[in-house]
C-alpha positions as CSV (number, residue, x, y, z in Angstrom):
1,X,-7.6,27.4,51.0
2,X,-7.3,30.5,51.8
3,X,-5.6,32.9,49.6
4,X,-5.5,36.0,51.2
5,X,-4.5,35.3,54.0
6,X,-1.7,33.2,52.4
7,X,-0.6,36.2,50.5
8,X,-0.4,38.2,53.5
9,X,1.9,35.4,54.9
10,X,3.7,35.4,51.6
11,X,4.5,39.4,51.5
12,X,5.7,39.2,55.4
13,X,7.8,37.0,55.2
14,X,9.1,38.4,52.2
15,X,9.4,41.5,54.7
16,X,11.1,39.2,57.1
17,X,14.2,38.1,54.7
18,X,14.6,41.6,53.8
19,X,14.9,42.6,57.5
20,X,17.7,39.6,58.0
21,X,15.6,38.3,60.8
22,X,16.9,35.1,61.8
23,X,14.3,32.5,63.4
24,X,14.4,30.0,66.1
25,X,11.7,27.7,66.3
26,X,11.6,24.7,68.1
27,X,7.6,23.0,69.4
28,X,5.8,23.0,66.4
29,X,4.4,19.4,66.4
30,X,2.6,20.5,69.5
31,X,0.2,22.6,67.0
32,X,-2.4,20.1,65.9
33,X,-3.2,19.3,62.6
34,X,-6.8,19.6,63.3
35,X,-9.3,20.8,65.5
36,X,-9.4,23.9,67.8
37,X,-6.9,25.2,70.4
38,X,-6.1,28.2,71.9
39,X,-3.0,29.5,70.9
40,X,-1.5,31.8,74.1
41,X,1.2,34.0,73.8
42,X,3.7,36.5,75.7
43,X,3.2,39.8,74.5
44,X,6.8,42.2,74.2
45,X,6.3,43.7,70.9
46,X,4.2,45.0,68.6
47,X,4.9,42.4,65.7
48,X,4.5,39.2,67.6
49,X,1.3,38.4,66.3
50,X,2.8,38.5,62.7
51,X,5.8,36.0,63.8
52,X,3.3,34.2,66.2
53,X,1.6,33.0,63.3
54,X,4.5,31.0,62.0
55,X,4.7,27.7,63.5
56,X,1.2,26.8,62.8
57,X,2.1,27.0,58.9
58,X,4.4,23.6,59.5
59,X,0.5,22.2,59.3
60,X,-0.5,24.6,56.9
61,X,-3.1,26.1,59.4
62,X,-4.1,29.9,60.5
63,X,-4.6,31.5,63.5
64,X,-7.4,33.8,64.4
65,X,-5.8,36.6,66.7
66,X,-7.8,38.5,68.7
67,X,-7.0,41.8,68.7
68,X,-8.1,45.2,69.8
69,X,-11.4,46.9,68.2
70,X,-9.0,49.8,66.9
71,X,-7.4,47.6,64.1
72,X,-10.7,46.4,62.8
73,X,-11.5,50.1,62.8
74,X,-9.6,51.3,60.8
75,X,-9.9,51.5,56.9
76,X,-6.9,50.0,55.7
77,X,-6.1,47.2,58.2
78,X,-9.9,46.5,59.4
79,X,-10.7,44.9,55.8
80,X,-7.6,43.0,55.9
81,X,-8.2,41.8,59.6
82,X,-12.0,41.0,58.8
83,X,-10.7,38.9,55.5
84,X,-8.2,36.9,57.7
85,X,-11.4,36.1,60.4
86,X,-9.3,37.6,63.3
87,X,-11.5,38.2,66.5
88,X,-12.2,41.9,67.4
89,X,-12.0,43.2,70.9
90,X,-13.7,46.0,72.9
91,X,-11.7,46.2,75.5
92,X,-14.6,47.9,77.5
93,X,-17.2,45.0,76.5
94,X,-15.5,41.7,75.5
95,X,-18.6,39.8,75.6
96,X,-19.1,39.1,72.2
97,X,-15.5,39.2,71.4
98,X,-15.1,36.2,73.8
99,X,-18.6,35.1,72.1
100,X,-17.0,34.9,68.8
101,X,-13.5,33.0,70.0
102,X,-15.5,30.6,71.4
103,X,-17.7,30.0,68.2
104,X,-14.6,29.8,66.4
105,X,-12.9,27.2,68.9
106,X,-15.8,25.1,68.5
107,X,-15.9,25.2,64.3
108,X,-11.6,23.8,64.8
109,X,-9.8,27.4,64.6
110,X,-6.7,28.3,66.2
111,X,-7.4,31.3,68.2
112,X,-4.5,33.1,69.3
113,X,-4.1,35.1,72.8
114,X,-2.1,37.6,74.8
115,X,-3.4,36.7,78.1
116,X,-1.6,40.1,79.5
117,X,-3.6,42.1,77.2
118,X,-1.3,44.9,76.3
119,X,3.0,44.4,76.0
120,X,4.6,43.8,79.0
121,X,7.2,47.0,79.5
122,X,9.4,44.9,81.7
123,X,9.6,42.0,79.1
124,X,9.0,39.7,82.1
125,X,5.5,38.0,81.9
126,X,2.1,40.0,83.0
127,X,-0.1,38.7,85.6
128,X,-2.7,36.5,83.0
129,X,-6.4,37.1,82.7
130,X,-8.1,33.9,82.8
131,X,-10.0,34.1,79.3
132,X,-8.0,32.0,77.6
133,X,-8.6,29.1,80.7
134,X,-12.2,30.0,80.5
135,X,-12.5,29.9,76.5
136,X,-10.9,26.5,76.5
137,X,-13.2,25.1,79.5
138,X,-16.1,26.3,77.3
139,X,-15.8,25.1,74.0
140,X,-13.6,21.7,75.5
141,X,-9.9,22.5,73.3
142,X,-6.6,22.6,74.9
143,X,-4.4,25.6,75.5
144,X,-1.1,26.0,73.7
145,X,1.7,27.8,75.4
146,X,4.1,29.9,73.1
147,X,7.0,32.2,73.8
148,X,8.0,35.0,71.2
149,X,11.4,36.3,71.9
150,X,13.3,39.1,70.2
151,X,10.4,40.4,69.1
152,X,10.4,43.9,71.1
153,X,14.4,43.9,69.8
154,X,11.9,45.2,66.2
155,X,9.2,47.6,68.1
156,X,7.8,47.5,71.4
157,X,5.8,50.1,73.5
158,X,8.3,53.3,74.3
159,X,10.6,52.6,72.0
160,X,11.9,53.5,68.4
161,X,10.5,50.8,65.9
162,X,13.6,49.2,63.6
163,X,12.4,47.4,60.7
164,X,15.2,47.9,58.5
165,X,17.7,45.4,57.9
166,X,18.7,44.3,61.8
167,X,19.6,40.7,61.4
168,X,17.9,40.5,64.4
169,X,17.5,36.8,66.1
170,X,13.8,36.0,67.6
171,X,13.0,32.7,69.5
172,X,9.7,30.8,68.8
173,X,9.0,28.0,71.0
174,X,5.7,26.6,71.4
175,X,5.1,24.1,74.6
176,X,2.9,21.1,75.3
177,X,-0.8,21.5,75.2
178,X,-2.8,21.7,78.4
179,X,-5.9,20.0,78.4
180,X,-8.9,22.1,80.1
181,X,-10.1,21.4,83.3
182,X,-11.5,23.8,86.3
183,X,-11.4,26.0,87.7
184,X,-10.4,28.1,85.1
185,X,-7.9,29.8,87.9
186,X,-6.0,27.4,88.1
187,X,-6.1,26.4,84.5
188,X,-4.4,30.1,84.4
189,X,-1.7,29.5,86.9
190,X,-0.7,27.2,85.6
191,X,-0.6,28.3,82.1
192,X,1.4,31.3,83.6
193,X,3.6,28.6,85.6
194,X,4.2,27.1,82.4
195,X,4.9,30.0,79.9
196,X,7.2,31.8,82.5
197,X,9.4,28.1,82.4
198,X,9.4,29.0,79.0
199,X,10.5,31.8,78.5
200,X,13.3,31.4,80.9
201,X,14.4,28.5,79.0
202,X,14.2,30.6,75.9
203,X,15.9,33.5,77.6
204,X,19.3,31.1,78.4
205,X,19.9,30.4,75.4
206,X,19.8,33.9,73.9
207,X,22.7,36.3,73.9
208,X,21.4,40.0,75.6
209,X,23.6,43.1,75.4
210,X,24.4,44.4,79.1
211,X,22.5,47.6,79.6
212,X,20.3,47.3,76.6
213,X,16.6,48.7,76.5
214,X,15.1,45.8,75.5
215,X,16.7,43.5,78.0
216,X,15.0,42.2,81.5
217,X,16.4,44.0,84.8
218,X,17.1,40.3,85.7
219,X,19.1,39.9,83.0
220,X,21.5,42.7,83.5
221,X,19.6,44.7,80.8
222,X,18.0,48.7,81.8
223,X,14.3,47.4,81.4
224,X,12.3,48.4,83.9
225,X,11.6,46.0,86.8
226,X,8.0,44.0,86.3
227,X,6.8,46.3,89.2
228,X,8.3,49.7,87.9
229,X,6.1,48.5,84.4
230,X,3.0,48.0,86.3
231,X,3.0,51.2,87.9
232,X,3.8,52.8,84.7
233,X,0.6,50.7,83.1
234,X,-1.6,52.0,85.9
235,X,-0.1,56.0,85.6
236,X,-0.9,55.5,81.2
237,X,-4.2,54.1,82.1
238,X,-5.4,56.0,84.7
239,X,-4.6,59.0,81.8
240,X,-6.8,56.9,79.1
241,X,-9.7,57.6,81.4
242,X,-8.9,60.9,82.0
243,X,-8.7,61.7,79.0
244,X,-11.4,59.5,77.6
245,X,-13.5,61.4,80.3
246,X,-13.2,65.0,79.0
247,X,-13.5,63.8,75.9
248,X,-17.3,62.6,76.9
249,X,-17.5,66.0,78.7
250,X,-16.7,67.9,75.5
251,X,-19.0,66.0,73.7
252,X,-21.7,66.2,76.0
253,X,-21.3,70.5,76.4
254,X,-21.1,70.6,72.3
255,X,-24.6,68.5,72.8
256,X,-26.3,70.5,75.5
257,X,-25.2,74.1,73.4
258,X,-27.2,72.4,70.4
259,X,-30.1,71.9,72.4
260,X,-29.7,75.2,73.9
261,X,-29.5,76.7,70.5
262,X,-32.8,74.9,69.0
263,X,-34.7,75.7,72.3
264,X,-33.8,79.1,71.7
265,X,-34.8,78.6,68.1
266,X,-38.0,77.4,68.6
267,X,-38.7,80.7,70.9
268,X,-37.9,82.7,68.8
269,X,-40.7,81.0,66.3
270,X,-43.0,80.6,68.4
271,X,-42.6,84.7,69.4
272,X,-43.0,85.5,65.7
């Protein structure tokens, strides 16, 4: 039992039925009732992780997400993230991040993961990094695939969020686990193979509005193509480290004019 984290459920989906969102889900006997598995996910929004969460409650289980260092830092959500036993990532050192998922793998948790690391701006899937392959490899758990979609239809990178009442319809479908097995490239392909299937499945059976923002270029939508988004990811992060690099500069000049101020300090003194 867990009862905070069962109250958290409890208030969003409360939140849910107030925002008229209207769920899809088809795959959850492929969560198991027991044991651990890698839960991986397409990332287009940032709510999926609360709607991601859903099918595993058909077994009355939790997933551990792993999610970016910021959350944990801050003071209202880190507590709450800490008390649910998600995973926290440094995105510049995931060592012990990936340390931890694997711990919890092998104690039976669900870990969930957005093998493309940040939202995909083109709503088509990322290229995958292989840590959720290597994760499963190590502690010997299968990988379960999951699409969210309609999800970035609520709030997604670029755009105004909407989480009034939008009776908006989002997809859950959660595919066939895939047992580990090397290398763990491969394991990825085809995890990528498998999710993109998926999601295309997922995609035919929705109804998109011609021209909208939150539809796929392929789809007749004004999304931006998957290699428009990628340059776009590299132009935001190649600003990160700019910025991230006059940010150590500042910090270091503010740290040199102290020392500069108690050497000259200290001369003083010692000319008295």
């Amino acid at each position: 039992m867990e009862p905070f984290y069962r109250s958290i459920i409890g208030v969003a989906r409360t939140l849910f039925a107030a925002q008229g969102l209207k769920f899809t889900i088809t795959g959850e006997e492929n969560i198991p009732a027991t044991g651990g598995a890698v839960i991986a996910i397409n990332h287009t929004g940032y709510m999926d992780f609360t709607y991601a969460g859903i099918p595993a409650r058909a077994t009355k289980r939790y997933v551990r997400f792993m999610a970016k260092k910021e959350v944990f830092d801050h003071k209202i959500s880190g507590p709450m993230m800490r008390a649910m036993k998600h995973i926290p990532v440094d995105r510049g050192d995931a060592r012990e991040s990936y340390r931890l998922a694997v711990e919890a793998l092998r104690a039976g948790e669900l870990v969930g993961v957005f093998p493309e690391e940040t939202i995909s701006r083109s709503f088509e899937l990322k290229a995958f990094r292989s840590g959720a392959a290597r994760m499963a490899n190590e502690a010997g758990v299968p990988v379960i695939p999951m699409i969210v979609w309609g999800s970035q239809r609520v709030w997604t990178k670029g755009h105004p969020k909407r989480l009034g009442r939008t009776n908006t319809p989002i997809t859950i479908e959660v595919g066939a686990p895939i047992a580990p097995y090397e290398p763990a490239a491969e394991m990825t392909a085809q995890l990528h193979a498998t999710m993109e299937a998926m999601l295309h499945r997922v995609q035919d059976g929705y109804v998109h509005e011609q021209g909208a923002y939150w539809v796929p270029r392929r789809l007749g939508g004004s999304a931006p193509t998957l290699e428009e988004a990628t340059a776009q990811d590299e132009a935001a992060a190649a600003e990160r480290r700019a910025r991230k690099a006059r940010e150590r500069a500042e910090r270091d000049g503010v740290r040199a004019d102290e020392r500069d101020g108690a050497t000259g300090d200290e001369r003083g003194t010692s000319a008295q």
